[in-house]
Each structure stands twice: as structure tokens, then as C-alpha cells.
C-alpha positions in Angstrom: 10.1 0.8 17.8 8.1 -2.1 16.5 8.3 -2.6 12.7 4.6 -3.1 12.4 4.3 1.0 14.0 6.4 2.0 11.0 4.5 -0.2 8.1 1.3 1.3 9.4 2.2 4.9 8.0 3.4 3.6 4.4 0.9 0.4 4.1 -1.7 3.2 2.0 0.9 4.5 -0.4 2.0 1.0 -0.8 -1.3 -0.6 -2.0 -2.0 2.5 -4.2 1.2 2.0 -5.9 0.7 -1.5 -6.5 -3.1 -1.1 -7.6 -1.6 1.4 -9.9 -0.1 -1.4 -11.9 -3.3 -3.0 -12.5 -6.4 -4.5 -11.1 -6.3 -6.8 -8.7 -8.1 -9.0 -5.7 -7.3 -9.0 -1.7 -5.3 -12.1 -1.8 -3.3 -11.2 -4.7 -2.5 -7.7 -3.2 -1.1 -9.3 0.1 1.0 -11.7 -1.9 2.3 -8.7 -3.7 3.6 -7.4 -0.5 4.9 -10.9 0.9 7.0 -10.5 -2.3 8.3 -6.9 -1.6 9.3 -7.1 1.8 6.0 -6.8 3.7 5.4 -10.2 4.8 3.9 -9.2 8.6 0.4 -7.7 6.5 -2.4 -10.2 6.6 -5.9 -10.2 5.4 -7.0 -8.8 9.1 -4.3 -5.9 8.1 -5.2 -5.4 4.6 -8.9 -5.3 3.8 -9.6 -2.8 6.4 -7.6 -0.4 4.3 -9.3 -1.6 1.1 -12.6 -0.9 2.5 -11.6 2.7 3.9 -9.6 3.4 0.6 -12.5 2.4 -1.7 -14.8 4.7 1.2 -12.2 7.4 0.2 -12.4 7.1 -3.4 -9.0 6.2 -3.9 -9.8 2.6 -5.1 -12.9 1.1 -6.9 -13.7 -2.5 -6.1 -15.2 -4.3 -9.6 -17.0 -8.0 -8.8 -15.8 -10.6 -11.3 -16.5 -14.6 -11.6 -13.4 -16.8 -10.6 -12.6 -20.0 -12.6 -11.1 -21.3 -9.2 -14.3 -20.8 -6.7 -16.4 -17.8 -5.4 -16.7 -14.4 -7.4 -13.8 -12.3 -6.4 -13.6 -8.5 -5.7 -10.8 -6.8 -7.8 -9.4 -3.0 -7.0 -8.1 -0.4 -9.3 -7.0 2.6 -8.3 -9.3 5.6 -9.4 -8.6 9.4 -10.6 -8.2 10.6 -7.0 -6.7 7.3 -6.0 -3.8 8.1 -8.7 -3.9 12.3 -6.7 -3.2 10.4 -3.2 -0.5 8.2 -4.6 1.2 11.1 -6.7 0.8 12.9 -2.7 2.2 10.0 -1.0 5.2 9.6 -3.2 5.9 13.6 -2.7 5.7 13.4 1.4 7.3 9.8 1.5 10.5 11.3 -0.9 10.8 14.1 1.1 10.7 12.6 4.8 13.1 9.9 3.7 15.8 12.3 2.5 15.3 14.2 5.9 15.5 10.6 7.8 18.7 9.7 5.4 20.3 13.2 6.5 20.0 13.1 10.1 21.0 8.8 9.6 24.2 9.6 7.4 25.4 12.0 10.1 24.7 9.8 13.5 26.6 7.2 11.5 29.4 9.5 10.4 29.9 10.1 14.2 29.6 6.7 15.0 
């Protein structure tokens, strides 16, 4: 199975969690992933998600002048946003202990 198949399922919970830190723009969110493992996500990945989490509600994008060039579009995470991430975290926590399980016992055979 390709990685990118597998990143595909967690890349929403991911950006929630990391726009729950704080408010930030595209190019910073993608660098946040390069830093945490994700380094396959790209802008033709990423704002795509943005624009269907912000059609969601889960995000609000805020328009702010940049010192360094064109206005940039910054996202926080909203109310519901913060519902969908508490969500995430529940289902992720649970389908990784039930992947671990099954893992731990294949190797324990192995």
C-alpha cells in the first residue's frame, strides 16, 4: 500500500491539530508537516483541504498584510473545527490500538 493512500485518511486531523496551536498561512502549515514527518504533502495536496475545511466550518481563513510580499490568508481552527479534531483524536486512538493489537500479535508469531 502506497504511503500517500494512508496520509490521505489522517492529513484533516493533522491540519486541525496543528491550526489548533495557532493561526497560521498555507505555506507555513505545509512546513509544519515537512517538520513532523509529512514531507510528500504539497500545496496541490494541502489547500484543497483548507478550502473544504474552511467550506465545513472547521477552519476560518482571516486576510492579513505580509511585510515580505502579497497579503497572506491565515487559518484558525473554529468552535466546530476544535468538535472535529476532539472526533478525530477519539476514532484515530481507537483504530490505532486495534491496528497495534492485531500488529503485536503477527509479530509475536513472526
Amino acid at each position: 500500500m502506497k504511503q500517500t493512500q494512508l496520509i490521505k485518511g489522517v492529513l484533516e486531523g493533522c491540519v486541525l491539530a496543528i491550526t489548533a496551536q495557532g493561526e497560521i498561512y498555507g505555506y507555513e502549515l505545509i512546513q509544519a508537516l515537512h517538520q513532523n514527518g509529512f514531507t510528500t504533502i504539497v500545496g496541490g495536496t494541502l489547500y484543497p483541504l483548507l478550502i473544504k475545511l474552511e467550506k465545513n466550518g472547521d477552519l476560518q481563513s482571516i486576510v492579513k498584510p505580509s511585510a515580505d510580499g502579497p497579503d497572506r490568508k491565515y487559518y484558525v481552527i473554529t468552535t466546530q473545527g476544535i468538535r472535529t479534531l476532539h472526533t478525530f483524536n477519539q476514532q484515530w486512538f481507537q483504530l490505532k490500538n486495534h491496528v497495534d493489537k492485531i500488529l503485536k500479535k503477527a509479530d509475536d508469531n513472526l
